[in-house]
C-alpha positions in Angstrom: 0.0 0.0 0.0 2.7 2.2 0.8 4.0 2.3 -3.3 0.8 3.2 -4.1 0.3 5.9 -2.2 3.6 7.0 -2.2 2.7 6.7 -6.6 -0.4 8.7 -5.9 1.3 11.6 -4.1 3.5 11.9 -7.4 3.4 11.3 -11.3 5.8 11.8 -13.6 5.0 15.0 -15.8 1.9 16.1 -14.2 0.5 17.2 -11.2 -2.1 15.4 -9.6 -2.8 18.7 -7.0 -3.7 21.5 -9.6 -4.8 19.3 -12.2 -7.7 21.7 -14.2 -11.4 20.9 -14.4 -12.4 20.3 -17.9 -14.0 23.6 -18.7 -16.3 22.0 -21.8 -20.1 22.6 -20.0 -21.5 19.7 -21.8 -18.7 17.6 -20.0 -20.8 15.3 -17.5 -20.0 15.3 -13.8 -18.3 12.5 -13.3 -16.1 12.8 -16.0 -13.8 15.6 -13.2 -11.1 13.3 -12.0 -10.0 12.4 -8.3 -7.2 15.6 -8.9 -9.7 18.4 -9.1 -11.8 16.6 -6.0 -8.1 17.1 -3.7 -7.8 20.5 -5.7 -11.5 21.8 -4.3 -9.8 20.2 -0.6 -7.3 22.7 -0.3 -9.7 25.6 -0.8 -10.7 24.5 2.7 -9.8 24.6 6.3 -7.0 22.3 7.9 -9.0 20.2 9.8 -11.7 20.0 6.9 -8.9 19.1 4.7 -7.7 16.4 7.4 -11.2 14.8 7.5 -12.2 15.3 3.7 -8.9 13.5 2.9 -9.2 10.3 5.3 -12.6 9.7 4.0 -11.7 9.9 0.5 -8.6 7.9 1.3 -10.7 5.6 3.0 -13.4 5.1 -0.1 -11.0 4.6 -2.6 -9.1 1.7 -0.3 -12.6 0.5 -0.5 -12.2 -0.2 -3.8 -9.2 -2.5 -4.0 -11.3 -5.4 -3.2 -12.9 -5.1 -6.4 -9.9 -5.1 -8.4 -10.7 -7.5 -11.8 -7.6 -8.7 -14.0 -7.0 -7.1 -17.6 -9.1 -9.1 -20.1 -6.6 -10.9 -22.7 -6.7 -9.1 -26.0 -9.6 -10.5 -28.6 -7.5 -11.1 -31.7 -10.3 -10.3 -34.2 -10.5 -6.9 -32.6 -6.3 -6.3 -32.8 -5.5 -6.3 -36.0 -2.2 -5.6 -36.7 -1.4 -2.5 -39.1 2.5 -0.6 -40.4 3.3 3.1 -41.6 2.9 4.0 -44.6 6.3 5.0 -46.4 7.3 8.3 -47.5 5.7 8.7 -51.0 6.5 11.8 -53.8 2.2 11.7 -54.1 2.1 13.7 -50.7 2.7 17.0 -50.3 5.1 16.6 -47.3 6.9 13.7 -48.6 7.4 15.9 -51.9 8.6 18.6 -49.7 10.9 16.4 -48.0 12.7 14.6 -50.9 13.5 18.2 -52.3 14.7 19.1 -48.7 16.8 16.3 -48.4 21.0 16.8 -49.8 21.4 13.0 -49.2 19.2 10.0 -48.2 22.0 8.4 -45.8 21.3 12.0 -44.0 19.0 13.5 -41.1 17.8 16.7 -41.2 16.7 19.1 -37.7 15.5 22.3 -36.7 15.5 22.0 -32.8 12.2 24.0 -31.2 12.9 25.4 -28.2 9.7 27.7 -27.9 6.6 25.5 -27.4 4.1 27.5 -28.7 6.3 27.1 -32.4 6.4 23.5 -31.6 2.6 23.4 -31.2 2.2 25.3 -34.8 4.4 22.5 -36.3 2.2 20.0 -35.0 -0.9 21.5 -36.4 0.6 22.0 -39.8 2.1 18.8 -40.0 -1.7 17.3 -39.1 -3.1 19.9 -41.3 -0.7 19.2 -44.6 -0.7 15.3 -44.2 -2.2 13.4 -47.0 -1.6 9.9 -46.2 -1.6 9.3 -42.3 -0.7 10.6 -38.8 0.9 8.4 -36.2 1.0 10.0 -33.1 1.8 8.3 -29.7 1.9 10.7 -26.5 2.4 9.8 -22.6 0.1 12.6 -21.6 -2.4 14.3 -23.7 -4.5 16.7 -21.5 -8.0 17.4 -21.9 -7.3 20.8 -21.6 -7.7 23.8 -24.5 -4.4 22.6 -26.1 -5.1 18.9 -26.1 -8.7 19.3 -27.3 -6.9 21.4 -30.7 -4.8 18.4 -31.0 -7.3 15.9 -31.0 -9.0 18.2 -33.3 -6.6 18.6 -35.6 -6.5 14.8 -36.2 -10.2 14.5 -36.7 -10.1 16.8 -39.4 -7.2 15.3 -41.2 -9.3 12.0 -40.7 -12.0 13.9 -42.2 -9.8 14.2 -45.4 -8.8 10.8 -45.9 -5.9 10.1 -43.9 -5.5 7.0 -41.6 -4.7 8.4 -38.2 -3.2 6.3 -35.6 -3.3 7.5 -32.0 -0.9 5.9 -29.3 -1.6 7.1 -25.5 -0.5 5.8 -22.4 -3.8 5.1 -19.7 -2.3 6.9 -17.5 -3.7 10.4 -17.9 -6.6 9.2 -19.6 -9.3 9.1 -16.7 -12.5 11.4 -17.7 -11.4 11.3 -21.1 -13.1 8.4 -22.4 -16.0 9.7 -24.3 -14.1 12.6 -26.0 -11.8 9.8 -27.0 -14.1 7.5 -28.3 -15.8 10.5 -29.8 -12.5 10.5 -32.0 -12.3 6.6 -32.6 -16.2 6.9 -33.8 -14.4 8.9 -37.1 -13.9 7.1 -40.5 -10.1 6.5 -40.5 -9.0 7.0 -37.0 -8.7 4.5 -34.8 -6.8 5.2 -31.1 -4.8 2.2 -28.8 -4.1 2.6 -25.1 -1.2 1.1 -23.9 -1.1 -0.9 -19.8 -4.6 0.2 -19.9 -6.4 0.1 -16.4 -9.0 -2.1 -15.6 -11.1 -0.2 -13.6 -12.7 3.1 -12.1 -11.6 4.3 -15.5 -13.9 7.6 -14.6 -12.0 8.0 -11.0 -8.6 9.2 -11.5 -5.4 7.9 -11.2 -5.5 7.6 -7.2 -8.4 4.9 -7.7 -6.8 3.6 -10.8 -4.2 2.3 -8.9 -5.9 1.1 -5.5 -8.7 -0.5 -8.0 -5.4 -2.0 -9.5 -3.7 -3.8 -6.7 -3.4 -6.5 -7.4 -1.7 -6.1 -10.8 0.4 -3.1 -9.2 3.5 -5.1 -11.1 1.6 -4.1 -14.5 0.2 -0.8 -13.8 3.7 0.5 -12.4 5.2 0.6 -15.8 4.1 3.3 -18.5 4.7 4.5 -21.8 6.5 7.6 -21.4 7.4 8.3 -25.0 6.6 11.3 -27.1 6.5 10.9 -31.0 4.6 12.6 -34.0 5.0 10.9 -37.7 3.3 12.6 -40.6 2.8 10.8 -44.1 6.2 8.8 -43.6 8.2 12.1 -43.8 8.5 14.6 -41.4 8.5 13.8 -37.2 8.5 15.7 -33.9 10.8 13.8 -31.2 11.2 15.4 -27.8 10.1 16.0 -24.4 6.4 17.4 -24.4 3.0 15.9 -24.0 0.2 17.6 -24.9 -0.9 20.5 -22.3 -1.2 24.5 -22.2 1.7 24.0 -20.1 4.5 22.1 -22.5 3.0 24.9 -25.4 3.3 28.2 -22.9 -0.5 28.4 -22.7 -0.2 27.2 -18.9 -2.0 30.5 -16.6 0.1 29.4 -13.9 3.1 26.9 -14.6 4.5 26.6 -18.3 7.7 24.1 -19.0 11.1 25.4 -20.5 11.6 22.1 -23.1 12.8 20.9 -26.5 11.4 19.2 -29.5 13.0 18.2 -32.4 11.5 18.6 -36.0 13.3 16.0 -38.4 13.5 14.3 -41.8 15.5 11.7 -44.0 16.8 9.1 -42.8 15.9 9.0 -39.4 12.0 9.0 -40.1 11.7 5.7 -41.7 12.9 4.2 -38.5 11.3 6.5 -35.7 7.8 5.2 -37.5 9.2 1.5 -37.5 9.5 2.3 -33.5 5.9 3.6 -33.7 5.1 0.2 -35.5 6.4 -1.8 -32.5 4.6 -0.2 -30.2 1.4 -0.3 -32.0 1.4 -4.0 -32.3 2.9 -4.8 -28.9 1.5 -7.1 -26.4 0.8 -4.6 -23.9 -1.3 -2.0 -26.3 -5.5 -2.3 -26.3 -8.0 -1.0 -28.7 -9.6 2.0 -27.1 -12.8 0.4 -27.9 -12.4 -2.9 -25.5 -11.2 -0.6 -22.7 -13.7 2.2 -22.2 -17.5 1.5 -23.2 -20.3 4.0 -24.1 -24.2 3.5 -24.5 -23.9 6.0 -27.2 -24.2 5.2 -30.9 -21.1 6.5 -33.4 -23.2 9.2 -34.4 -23.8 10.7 -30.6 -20.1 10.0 -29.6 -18.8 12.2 -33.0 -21.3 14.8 -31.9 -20.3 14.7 -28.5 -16.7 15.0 -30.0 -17.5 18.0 -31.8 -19.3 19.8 -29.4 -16.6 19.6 -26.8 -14.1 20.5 -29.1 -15.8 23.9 -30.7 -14.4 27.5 -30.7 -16.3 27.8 -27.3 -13.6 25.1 -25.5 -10.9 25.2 -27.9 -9.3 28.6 -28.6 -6.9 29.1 -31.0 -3.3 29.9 -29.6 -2.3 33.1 -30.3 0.0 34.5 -32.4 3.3 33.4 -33.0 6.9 35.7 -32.2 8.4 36.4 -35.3 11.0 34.2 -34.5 12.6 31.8 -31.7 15.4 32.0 -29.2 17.7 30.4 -31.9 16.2 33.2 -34.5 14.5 31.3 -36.8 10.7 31.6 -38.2 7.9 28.8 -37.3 8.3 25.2 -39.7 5.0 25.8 -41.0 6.2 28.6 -43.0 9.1 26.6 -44.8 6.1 24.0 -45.2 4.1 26.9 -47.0 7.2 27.5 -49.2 7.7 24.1 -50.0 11.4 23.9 -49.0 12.9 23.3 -45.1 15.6 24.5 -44.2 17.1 22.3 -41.6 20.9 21.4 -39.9 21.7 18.1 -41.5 23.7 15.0 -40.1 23.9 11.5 -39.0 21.3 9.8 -36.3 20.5 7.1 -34.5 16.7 6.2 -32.9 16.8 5.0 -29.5 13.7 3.4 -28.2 13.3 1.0 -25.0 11.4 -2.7 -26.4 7.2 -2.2 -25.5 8.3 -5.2 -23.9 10.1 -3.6 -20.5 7.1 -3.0 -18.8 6.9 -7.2 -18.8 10.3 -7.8 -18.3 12.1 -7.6 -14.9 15.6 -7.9 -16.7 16.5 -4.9 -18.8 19.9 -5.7 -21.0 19.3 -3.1 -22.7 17.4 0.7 -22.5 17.3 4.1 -23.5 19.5 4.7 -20.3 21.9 2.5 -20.7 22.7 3.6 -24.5 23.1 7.4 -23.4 25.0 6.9 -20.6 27.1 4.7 -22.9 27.5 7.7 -25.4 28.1 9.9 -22.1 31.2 7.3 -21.6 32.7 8.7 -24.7 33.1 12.1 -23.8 37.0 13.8 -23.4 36.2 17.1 -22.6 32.7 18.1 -21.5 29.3 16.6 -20.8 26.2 19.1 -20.6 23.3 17.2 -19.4 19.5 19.1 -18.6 17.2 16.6 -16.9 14.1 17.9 -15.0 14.0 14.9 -12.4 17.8 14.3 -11.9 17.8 10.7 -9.4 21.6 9.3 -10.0 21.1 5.6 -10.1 24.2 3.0 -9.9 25.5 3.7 -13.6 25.1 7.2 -13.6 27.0 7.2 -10.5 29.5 5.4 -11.6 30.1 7.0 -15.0 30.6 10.6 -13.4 33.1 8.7 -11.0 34.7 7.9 -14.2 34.5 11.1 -16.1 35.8 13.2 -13.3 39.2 10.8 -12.9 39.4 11.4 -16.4 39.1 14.9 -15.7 36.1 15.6 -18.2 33.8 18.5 -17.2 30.3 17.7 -16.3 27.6 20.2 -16.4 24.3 19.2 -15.0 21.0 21.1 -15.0 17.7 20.6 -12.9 15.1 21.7 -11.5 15.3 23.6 -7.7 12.7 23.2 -5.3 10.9 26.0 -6.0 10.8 25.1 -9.7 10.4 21.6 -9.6 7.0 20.4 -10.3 7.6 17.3 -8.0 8.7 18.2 -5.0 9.2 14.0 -3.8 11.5 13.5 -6.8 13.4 16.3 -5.6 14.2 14.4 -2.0 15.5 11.9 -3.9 17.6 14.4 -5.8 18.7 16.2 -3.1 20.4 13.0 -1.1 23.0 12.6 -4.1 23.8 16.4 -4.3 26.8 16.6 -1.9 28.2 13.3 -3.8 27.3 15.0 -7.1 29.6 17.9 -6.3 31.9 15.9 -4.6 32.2 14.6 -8.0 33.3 17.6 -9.7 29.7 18.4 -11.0 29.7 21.6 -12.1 25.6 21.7 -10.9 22.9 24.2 -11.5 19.3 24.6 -10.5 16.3 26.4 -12.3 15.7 29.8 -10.5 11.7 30.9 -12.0 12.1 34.0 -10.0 15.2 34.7 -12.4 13.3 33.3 -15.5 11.3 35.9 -15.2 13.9 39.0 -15.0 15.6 37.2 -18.0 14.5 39.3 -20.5 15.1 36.8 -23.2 12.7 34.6 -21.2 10.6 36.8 -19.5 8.3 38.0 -22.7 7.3 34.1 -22.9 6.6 32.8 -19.1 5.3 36.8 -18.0 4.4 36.1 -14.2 3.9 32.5 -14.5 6.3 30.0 -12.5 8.8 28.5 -15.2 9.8 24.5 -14.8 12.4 22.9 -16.8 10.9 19.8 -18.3 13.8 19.7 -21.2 15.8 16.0 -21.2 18.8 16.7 -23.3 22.4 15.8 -23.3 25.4 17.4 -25.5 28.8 15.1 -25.6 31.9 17.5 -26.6 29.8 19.7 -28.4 29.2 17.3 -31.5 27.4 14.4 -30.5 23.6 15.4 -28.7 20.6 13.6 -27.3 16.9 14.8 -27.3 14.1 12.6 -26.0 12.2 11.7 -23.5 14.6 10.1 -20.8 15.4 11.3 -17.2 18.0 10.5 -15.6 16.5 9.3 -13.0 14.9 5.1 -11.4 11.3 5.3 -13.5 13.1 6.4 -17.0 16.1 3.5 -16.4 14.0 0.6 -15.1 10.2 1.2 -14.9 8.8 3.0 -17.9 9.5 3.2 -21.7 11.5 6.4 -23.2 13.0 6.9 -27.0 15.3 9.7 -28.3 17.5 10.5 -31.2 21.7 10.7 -30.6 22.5 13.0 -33.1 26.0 13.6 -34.9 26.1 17.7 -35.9 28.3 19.6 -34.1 26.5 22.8 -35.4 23.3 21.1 -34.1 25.6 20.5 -30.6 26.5 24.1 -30.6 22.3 25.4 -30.8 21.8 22.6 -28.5 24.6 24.5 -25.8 23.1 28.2 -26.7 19.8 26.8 -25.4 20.6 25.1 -22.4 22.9 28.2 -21.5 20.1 30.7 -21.9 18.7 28.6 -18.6 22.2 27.6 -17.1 23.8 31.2 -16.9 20.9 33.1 -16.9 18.0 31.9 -15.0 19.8 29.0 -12.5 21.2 29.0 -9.0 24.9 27.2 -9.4 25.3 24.6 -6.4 28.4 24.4 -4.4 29.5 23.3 -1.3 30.3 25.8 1.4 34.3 26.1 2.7 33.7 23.1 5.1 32.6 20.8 2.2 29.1 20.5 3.4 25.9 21.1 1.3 25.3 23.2 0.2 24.9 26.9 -1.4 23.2 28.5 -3.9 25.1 31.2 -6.0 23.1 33.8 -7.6 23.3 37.2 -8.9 21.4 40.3 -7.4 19.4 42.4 -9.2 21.4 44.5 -10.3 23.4 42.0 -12.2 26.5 43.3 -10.9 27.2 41.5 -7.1 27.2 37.7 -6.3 24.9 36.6 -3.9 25.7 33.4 -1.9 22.8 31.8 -0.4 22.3 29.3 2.3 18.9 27.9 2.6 16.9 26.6 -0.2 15.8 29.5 -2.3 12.5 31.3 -3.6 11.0 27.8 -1.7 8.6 28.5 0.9 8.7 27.3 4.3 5.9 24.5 4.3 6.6 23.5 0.5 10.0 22.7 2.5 8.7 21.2 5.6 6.6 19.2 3.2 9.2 17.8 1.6 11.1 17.1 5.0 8.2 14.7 5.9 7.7 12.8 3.3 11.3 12.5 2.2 11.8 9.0 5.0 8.4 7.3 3.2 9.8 7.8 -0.7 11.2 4.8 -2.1 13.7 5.5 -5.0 13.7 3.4 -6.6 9.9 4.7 -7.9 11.2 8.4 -8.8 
């Protein structure tokens, strides 16, 4: 009992506590998930929060006892299906074959800003011809993840086959808009580890309704991948919330996709493939059930997806960080400009989530290409957990006197304050390593003017899982460095061979590095640890001693749960 609660009080990417209310009126009731229930607790007094919370604990623990296996997969309703190859008859494959110097080459534009990497997505969906296959950890039912869905109905709506991947995780209250979307000629969407149970509950009863296949439910999907008409894919860190795309009123994530073509595509949708067909992915449609006929889930569909629901973003900067303009105006031009190299796909087997073995991950391979580094390694991971080989390869790295620069998330920026416990207990070793280590100041975010115009007064998170090896050689996925990406869930990424790519890659990560983080040292003793900062004026160094911009009982939280967190689930 303890894993799952200590599961419920965090999930990767998300945050159970300020989880939004779908704001669709013709969503029913019981659609709002378990989140917004403890979200409407804390509007309320201490001791009403106290008893509130025991008796919803207690209801939900109720529920375990009704816990009923996963039904085995019904073979007639599986059938297996592949990606259809780049072709010269679509418009984006044309595009791409003129874009392309080489096909033994890879071509990337990297997309720092997310509301440009949520135009790129819509234009992809809205230019394909032949089919989308999209597969997503997280996709919220919030104004940017009912555009998104949206955007694939209507390209179903014009004859291409659409193909939708999500992990269950996130899914809870979401199952008539999605089989609103599966009721549409041409679209059919998969879940993968699907839940059993209380599928209209939330992910606290989710799991207690789950106990006893906790070994199952434990392990998710966590990748993140966007294929349109067999040329052109998005490969990166962001799900599909106002958040990832800087629509977030309160909290908005500083992270990286990559746009890419050539060679690289054929095999990020043979990755999609596997995962399609894989053991541990369900039709949609033997998961969640609806009295509804096709016709009144594609109505309901449309109705919570209208203009009323689903604003338009708005307008885009003339240009990013890196100073180009959005993909989708190459697209209109019919040539992309891109940075072109060599790659390789990394993708963990569908498999792992059966497996308790793992010879071979996503982890493994990047901490491999990590070992090869003679003069720097620049790593940004949000949920930074040093596991044995990580350990162990910046043991070796700093005998071999090779700098290591490391970027996270502090405590005040850190959307999970438990994985941050976990983080914190390997800090002093971390230094003690010759880590040069930095933490994500928002507060400073938001007086960096190159930042500041994007996040305005909201709190800024780093989210970004990336990895440059002596500026040539570059990793952007979906991988932390941290227990769940190594052993629990499934992650993918692209190493990439460009050092001009490497060299964007560094001006990115520096923006947040020297800018907008806190470097971490330990004091003259050799004890952890303080927090060097610049003050306003940008003139005087600052060194702080206590955790900063985090507030006291954010900290004292953190204190008490720290004991109960077992690390190996971070």
């Amino acid at each position: 009992m303890s894993l799952a609660l200590s599961r419920w009080w965090r999930s990767r990417d998300e945050r159970y506590w300020t989880a939004p209310i779908p704001s669709s009126p013709r969503l029913p009731s019981n659609d709002i998930p378990v989140s917004a229930s403890l979200q409407a607790v804390g509007e309320r007094p201490w001791w009403a929060r106290a008893l509130l919370l025991a008796g919803l604990i207690g209801a939900l623990l109720g529920l375990s006892g009704c816990a009923a296996m996963l039904a085995p997969k019904n073979a007639a309703e599986f059938p297996p299906s592949s990606a259809i190859a780049l072709s010269a008859d679509s418009a984006l494959g044309k595009i791409a074959l003129i874009s392309t110097p080489s096909p033994e080459l890879s071509g990337f534009r990297l997309m720092p800003l997310g509301n440009y990497s949520l135009d790129t997505r819509l234009a992809l969906a809205a230019r394909a011809q032949r089919s989308l296959d999209v597969q997503y950890y997280h996709i919220q039912n919030d104004e940017t993840g009912r555009l998104f869905l949206r955007a694939l109905r209507d390209a179903a709506a014009r004859g291409v086959r659409v193909r939708l991947l999500m992990d269950d995780l996130y899914t809870s209250g979401m199952d008539p808009l999605l089989l609103g979307l599966a009721a549409t000629p041409n679209v059919e969407v998969r879940l993968f580890n699907p839940f059993c149970c209380a599928r209209e509950h939330g992910q606290v009863t989710r799991y207690l309704a789950s106990l006893s296949e906790w070994s199952r439910v434990n392990h998710r999907m966590h990748n993140k991948l966007f294929v349109a008409d067999g040329a052109m894919a998005i490969v990166g860190g962001r799900n599909v919330a106002n958040e990832y795309y800087l629509r977030g009123a309160l909290d908005n994530f500083i992270d990286l996709d990559a746009f890419a073509m050539g060679h690289v595509v054929p095999e990020l949708a043979a990755v999609f493939d596997d995962y399609w067909n894989s053991d541990p992915v369900y039709p949609l449609t033997s998961i969640a059930r609806s009295g509804k006929s096709p016709d009144e889930l594609r109505q309901y569909f449309e109705d919570a997806t209208g203009p009323a629901t689903t604003p338009l973003p708005p307008p885009l900067p003339a240009n990013d960080v890196l100073g180009y303009g959005p993909v989708s105006e190459d697209l209109e031009a019919g040539r992309v400009g891109l940075i072109w190299g060599t790659a390789k796909v990394l993708a963990d087997e569908p498999a792992k989530v059966m497996d308790d073995v793992i010879l071979d991950s996503v982890t493994y391979n990047v901490l491999d290409e990590g070992r090869k580094a003679r003069q720097e390694l620049v790593i940004s991971s949000p949920y930074l957990v040093p596991g044995k080989f990580t350990n162990q390869l910046l043991r070796e790295l700093g005998q071999r006197k090779v700098r290591v620069q490391i970027l996270t998330n502090s405590l005040a920026s850190t959307d999970e304050p438990v994985v941050y416990t976990g983080y914190s207990r390997h800090r002093a070793m971390l230094l003690q390593h010759g880590v040069d280590l930095y933490e994500l100041s928002s507060s400073r975010v938001q007086t960096n003017q190159r930042q500041s115009r994007f996040f305005g007064k909201s709190t800024a998170r780093l989210h970004a899982k990336l990895v440059v090896i002596d500026r040539k050689t570059l990793f952007v996925g979906s991988m932390n460095l941290d227990p769940r990406s190594s052993d629990i869930n499934t992650e993918m990424g692209l190493v990439i061979e460009s050092p001009q790519l490497a060299r964007e890659l560094l001006r990115i990560i520096d923006i947040d590095r020297l800018q907008s983080a806190y470097r971490v040292r330990l004091d003259a003793n050799g004890n952890c640890c303080e927090w060097l900062t610049i003050d306003e004026t940008g003139e005087r160094e600052m060194v702080l001693t206590k955790e900063p911009d985090a507030t006291f009982w954010l900290q004292l939280k953190t204190l008490l749960l720290s004991p109960f967190v077992p690390e190996e689930l971070l």
